[in-house]
C-alpha positions as CSV (number, residue, x, y, z in Angstrom):
1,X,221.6,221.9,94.5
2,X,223.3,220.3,91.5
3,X,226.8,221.7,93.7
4,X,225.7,220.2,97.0
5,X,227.8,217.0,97.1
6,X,230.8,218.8,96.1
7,X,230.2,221.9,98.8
8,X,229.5,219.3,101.3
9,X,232.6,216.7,100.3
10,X,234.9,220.5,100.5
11,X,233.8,221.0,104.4
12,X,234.0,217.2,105.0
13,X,237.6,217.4,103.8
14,X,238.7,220.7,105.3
15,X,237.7,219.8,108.5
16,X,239.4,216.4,108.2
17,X,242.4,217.8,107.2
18,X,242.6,220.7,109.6
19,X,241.8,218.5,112.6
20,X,244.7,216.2,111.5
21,X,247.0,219.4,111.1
22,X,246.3,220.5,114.3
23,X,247.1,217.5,116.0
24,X,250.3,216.7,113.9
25,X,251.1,219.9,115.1
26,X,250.9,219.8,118.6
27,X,252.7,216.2,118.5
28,X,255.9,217.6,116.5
29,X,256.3,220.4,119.3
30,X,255.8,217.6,122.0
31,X,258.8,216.0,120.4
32,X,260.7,219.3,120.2
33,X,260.8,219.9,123.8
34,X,263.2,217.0,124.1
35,X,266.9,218.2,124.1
36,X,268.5,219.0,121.1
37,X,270.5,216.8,119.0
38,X,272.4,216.6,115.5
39,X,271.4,213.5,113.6
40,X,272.4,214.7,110.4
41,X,275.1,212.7,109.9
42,X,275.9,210.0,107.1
43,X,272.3,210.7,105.1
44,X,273.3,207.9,102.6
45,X,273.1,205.5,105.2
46,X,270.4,206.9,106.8
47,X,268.0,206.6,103.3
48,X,269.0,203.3,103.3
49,X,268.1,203.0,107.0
50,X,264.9,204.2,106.1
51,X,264.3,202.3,102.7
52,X,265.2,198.6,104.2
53,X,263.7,199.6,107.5
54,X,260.8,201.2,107.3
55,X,260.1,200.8,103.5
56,X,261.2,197.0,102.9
57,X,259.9,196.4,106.8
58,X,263.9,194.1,107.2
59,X,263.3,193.3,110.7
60,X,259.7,192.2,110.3
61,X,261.5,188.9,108.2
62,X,262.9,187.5,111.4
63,X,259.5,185.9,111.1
64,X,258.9,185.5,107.7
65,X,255.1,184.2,107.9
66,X,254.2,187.4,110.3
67,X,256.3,189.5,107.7
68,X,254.4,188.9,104.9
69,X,251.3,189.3,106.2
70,X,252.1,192.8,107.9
71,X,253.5,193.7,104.3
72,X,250.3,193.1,102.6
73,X,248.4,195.4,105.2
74,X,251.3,198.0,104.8
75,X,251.7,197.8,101.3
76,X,247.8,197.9,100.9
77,X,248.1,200.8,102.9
78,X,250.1,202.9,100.7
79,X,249.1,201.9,97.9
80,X,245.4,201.4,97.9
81,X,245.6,205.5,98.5
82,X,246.6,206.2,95.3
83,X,242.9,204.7,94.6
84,X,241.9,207.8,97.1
85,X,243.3,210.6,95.2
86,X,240.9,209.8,92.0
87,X,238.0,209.8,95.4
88,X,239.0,213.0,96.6
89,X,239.4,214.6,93.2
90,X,235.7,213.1,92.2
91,X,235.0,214.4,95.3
92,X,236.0,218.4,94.5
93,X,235.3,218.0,91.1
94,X,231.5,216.2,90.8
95,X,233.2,213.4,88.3
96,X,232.8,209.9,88.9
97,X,236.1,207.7,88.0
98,X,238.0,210.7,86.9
99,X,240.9,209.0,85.7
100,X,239.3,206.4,83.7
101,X,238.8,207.7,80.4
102,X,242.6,208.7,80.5
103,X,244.0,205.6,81.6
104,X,242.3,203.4,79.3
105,X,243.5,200.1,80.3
106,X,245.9,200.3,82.5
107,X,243.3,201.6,84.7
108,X,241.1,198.1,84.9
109,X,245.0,197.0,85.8
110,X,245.4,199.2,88.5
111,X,241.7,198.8,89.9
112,X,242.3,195.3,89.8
113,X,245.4,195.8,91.6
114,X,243.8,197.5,94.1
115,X,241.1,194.8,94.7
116,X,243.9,192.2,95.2
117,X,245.7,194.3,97.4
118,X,242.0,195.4,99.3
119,X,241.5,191.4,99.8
120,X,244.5,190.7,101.2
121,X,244.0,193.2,103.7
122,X,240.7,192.2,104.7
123,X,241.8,188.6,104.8
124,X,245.2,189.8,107.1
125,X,243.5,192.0,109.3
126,X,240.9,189.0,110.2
127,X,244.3,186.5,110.7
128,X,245.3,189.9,113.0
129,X,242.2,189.8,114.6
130,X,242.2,186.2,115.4
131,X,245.7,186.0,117.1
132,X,245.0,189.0,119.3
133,X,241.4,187.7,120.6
134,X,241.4,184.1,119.8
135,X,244.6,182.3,119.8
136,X,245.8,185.2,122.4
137,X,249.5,185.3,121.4
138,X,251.1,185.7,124.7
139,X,252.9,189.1,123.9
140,X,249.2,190.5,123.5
141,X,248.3,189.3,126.7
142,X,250.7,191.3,128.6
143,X,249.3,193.9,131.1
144,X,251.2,196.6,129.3
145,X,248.0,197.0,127.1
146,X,245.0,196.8,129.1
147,X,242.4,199.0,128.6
148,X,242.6,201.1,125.8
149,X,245.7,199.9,124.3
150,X,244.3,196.2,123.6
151,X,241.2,198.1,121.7
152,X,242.9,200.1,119.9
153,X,244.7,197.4,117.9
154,X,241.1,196.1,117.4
155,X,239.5,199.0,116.4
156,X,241.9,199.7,113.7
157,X,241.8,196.4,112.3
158,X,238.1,196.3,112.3
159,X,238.3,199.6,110.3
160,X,240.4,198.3,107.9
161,X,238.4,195.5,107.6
162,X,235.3,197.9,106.7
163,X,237.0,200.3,104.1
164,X,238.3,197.1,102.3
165,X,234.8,196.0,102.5
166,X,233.4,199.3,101.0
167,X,235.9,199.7,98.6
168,X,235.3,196.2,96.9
169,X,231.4,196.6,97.9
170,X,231.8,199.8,96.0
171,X,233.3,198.4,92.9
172,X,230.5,195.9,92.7
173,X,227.9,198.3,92.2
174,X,229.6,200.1,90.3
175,X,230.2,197.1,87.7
176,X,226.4,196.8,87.5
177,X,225.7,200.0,86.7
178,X,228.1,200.0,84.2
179,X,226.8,196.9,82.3
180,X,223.0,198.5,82.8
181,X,224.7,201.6,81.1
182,X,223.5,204.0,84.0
183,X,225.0,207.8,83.4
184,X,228.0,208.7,84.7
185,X,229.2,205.1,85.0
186,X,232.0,204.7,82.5
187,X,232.4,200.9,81.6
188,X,236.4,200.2,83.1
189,X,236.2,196.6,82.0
190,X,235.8,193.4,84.3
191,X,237.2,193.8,88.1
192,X,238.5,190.4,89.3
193,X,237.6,190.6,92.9
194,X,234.1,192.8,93.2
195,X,232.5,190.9,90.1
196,X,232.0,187.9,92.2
197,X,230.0,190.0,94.4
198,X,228.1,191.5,91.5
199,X,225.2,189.1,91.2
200,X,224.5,190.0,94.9
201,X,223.4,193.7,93.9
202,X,221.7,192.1,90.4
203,X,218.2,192.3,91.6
204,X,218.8,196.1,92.8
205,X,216.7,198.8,91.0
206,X,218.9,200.9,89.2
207,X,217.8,204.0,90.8
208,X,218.3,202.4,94.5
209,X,221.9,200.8,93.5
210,X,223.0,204.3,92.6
211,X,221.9,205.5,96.0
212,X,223.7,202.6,97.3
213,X,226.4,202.8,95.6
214,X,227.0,206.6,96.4
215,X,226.5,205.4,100.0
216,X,229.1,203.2,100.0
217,X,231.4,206.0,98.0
218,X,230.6,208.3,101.0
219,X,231.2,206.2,103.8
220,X,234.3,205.1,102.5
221,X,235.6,208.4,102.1
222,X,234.3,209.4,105.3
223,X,235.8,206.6,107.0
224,X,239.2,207.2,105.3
225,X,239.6,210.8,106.8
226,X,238.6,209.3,110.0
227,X,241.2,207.3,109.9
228,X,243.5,210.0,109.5
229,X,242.6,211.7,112.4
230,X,242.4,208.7,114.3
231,X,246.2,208.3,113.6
232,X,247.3,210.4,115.8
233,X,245.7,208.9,118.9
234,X,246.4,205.6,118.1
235,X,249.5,203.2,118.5
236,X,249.1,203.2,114.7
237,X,250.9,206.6,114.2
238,X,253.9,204.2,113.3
239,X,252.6,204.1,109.8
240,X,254.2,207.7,109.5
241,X,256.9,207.9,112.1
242,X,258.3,204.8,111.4
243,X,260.1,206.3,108.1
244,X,261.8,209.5,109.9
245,X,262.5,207.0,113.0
246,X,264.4,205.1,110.5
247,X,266.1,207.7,109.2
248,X,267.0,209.3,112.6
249,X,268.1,206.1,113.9
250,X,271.3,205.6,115.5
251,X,274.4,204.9,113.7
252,X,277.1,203.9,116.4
253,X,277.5,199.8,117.2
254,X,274.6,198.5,119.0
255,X,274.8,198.6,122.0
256,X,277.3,201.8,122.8
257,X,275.7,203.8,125.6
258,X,277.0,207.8,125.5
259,X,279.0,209.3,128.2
260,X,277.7,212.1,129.9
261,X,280.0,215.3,129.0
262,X,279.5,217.3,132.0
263,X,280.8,214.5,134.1
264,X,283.8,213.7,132.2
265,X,284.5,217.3,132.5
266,X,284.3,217.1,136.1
267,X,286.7,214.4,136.3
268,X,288.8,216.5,134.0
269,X,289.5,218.6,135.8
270,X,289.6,217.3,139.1
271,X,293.0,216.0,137.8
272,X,294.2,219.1,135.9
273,X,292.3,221.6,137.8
274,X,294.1,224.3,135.1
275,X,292.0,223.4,132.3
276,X,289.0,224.1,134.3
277,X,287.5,227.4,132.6
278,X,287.5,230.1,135.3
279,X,283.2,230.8,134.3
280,X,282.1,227.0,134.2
281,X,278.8,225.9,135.3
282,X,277.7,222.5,136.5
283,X,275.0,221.2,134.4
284,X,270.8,221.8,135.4
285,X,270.7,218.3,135.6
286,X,272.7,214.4,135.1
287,X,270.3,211.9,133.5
288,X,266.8,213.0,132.9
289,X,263.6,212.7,135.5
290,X,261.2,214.2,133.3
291,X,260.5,214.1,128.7
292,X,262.2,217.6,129.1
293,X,265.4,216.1,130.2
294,X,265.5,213.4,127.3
295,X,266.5,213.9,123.8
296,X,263.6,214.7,120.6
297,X,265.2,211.5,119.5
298,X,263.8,209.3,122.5
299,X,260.4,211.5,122.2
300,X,259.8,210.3,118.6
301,X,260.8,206.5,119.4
302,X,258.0,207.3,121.8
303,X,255.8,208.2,119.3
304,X,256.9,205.5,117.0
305,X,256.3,202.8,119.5
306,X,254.3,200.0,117.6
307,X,253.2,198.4,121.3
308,X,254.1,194.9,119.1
309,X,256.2,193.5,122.6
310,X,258.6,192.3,120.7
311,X,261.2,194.5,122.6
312,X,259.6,192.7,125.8
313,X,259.8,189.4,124.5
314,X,263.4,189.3,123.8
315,X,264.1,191.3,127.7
316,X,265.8,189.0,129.8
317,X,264.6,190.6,132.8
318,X,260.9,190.5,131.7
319,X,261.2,186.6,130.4
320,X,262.3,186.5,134.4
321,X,259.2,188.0,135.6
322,X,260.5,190.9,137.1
323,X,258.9,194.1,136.5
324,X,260.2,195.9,133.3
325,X,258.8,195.6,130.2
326,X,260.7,198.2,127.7
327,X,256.9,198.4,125.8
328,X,255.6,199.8,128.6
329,X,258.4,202.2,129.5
330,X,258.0,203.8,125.6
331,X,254.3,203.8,126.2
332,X,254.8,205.5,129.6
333,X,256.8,207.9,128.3
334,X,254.3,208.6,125.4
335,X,251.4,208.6,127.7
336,X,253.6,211.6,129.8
337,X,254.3,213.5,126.4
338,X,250.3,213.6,125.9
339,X,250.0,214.9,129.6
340,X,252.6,217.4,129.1
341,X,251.0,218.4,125.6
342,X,247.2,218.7,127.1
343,X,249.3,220.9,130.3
344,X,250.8,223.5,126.9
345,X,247.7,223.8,124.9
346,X,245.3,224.4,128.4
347,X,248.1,227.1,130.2
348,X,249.8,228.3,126.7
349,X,252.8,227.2,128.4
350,X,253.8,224.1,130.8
351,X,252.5,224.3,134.5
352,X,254.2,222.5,137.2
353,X,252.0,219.5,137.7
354,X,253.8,217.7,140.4
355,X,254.4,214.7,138.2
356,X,257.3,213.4,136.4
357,X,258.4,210.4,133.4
358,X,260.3,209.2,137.0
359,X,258.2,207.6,139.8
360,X,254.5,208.4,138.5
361,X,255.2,206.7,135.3
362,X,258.5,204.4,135.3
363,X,259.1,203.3,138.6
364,X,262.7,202.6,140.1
365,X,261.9,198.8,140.6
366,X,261.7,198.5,136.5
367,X,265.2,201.1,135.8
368,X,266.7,198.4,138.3
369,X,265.7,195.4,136.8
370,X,267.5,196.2,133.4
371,X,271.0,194.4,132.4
372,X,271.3,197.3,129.3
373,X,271.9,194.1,127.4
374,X,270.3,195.5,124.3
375,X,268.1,192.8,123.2
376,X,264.8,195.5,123.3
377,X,266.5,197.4,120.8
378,X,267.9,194.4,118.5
379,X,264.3,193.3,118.6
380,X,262.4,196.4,117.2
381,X,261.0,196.8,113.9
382,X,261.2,200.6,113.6
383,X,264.9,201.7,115.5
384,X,263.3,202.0,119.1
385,X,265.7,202.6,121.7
386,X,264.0,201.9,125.4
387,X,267.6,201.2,126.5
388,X,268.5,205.4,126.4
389,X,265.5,206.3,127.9
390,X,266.2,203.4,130.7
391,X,270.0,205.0,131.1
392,X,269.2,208.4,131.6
393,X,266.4,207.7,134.4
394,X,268.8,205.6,135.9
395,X,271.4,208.6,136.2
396,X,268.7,211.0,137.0
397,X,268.0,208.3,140.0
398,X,272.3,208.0,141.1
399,X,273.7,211.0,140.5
400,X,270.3,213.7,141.3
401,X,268.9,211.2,144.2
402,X,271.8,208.8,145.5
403,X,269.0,206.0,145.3
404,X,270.9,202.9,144.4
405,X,270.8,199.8,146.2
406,X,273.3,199.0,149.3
407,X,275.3,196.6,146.7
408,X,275.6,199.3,143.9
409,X,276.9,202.3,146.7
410,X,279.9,199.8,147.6
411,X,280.7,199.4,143.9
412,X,280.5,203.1,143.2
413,X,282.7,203.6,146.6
414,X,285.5,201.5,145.4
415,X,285.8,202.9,141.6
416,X,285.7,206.3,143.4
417,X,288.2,205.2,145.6
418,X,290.5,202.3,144.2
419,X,289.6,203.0,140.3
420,X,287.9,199.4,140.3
421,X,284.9,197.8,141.4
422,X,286.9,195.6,144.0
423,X,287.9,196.4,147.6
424,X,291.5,195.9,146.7
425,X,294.2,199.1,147.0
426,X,295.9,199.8,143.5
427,X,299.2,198.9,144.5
428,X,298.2,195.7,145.4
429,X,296.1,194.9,142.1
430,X,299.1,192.6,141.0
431,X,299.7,190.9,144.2
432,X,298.2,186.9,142.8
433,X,301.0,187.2,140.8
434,X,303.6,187.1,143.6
435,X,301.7,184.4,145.0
């Protein structure tokens, strides 16, 4: 018996983590069956991408206000689970505040840190809460997230809002156990935060605070490695991707879109037909109609997608009511990866479903309505690219389905023709100056 809450903390743990391996899993070979690409370039750059970007949260202090309080919450984050590695080691080894009699001071410091930190949170996540349901920000109210998207944000905030609420709940008892001298509570000093709370738990037998008190200990555990493995389902999976999105972010100017190859080649060599290789092949595919046909680059952006609306915000074409909104095409394409994923672990392999990223999730009114201006990727905190994703459905759409608008064939029919958009021969391209 006396190894019972160790036993059962080991299974709660193993499970915890193995559910969250399984799942990180099957999400990193989701991203892998994008098309391969070398983003290995310039890693000096690239850390600092990922230091100023997803680290020091730069684009977040466009709006400084917002900025800060998303920085307490991330920074909370992180740090606060430092606190968690003393609970987990308590945990496997049957101590209580393992660390303590090592630290000496420094750890009623950190503890008190932690509080701070824990209160800020709490205090954030309610400002959170308010905007979203309350003051209804009008990027929140957006369509994109109805249903289970809108929830989501809500139930992670209220979760937050409950560990933080544990944690300091936790300390409290724990300081009155310690001044009552109970075993196993090694006095740490005064804690600046869960002190005030204190008197609440003053009139507390010392017998039913422990019980309480080891309640509190549990659930926040328990609620921690739910967390974890609620990550993966949630829009919150930033909090991870957003630091190898950083790093894997695109370093050409803003705005450049790629060329495709296979189509230069063709051009190539339909003007020096000798270069043409005598064993060439034309290419499966131009542009991409389903995630197989995109790059793992565009996959993880879909993964990283923070569903903030910023990117929609700044869209010309959405500000003009028209149908796109680049949030919704990253959490289309996300919501197609899942699909796709469910299809692999259920067959062992993919299936032909019938469906596609093309038409059953991004329709052809939204790919039209964009002006590749590049304000949706300006705008986003964590390196998100809509824009490629947009591009490459747009040349699956032309060049695999000739379905382009009466205006666009006319344009295409006088580049391929006159080498210009305009209906004018070349040789008479210079004919206002003779006029």
């Amino acid at each position: 018996m006396h190894y019972l809450p160790q036993i059962a903390f080991l299974l709660l743990s193993g499970v915890a983590v193995w559910l969250f391996s399984k799942k990180a899993g099957d999400i990193r070979r989701n991203i892998l069956l994008g098309k391969d690409e070398d983003l290995s370039d310039n890693p000096a750059l690239r850390w600092r991408n990922l230091i100023l970007l997803a680290l020091g949260q730069k684009k977040m202090f466009n709006n400084p206000l917002v900025a800060i309080m998303h920085f307490i919450i991330y920074s909370g984050f992180i740090i606060i689970n430092i606190e968690v590695l003393e609970i987990v080691l308590d945990g496997l080894l049957g101590t209580h505040r393992l660390f303590a009699p090592h630290l000496g001071g420094l750890y009623n410091v950190l503890i008190n840190s932690f509080e701070i930190l824990a209160t800020g949170v709490l205090v954030v996540c309610i400002i959170f809460l308010v905007r979203r349901n309350i003051l209804k920000l009008k990027r929140f109210l957006s369509k994109d997230l109805n249903g289970w998207p809108r929830s989501d944000a809500n139930y992670i905030l209220i979760t937050e809002i409950i560990l933080m609420g544990l944690f300091l709940k936790m300390n409290a008892m724990d300081q009155v156990l310690q001044a009552r001298g109970a075993e196993h509570y090694y006095v740490t000093g005064h804690f600046v935060i869960s002190s005030l709370l204190s008197p609440f738990f003053e009139n507390f037998s010392t017998n039913a605070l422990i019980s309480l008190e080891r309640t509190a200990w549990w659930l926040h555990i328990a609620g921690i490695f739910a967390f974890l493995n609620y990550l993966p389902y949630s829009k919150h999976l930033h909090i991870l991707l957003a630091f190898p999105n950083a790093y894997y972010a695109r370093l050409e100017v803003p705005g450049k879109i790629k060329n495709m190859p296979a189509v230069q080649n063709e051009v190539l060599y339909a003007m020096q037909p000798e270069l043409a290789p005598t064993d060439a092949t034309p290419p499966a595919r131009f542009g991409a109609k389903d995630v197989f046909d995109l790059s793992w680059k565009n996959l993880l952006d879909a993964y990283s997608c923070t569903e903030c609306g910023r990117c929609s915000t700044a869209c010309p074409a959405n500000s003009t009511g028209k149908l796109l909104s680049p949030r919704k095409i990253m959490m289309a394409t996300r919501d197609r990866l899942e699909e796709v994923g469910k299809n692999i672990n259920a067959n062992k392999e993919f299936k032909e479903d019938g469906k596609s990223l093309l038409h059953d999730y991004i329709s052809v009114e939204e790919l039209r309505a964009c002006t590749t201006c590049n304000a949706c990727v300006e705008e986003c905190p964590v390196s998100i690219s809509p824009l490629e994703i947009i591009v490459e459905l747009r040349r699956s759409l032309i060049m695999e389905e000739s379905n382009a608008p009466q205006e666009w064939n006319g344009t295409f029919s006088n580049i391929e023709n006159n080498f210009a958009p305009w209906k004018f021969s070349p040789d008479d391209r210079d004919a206002w100056v003779r006029q």
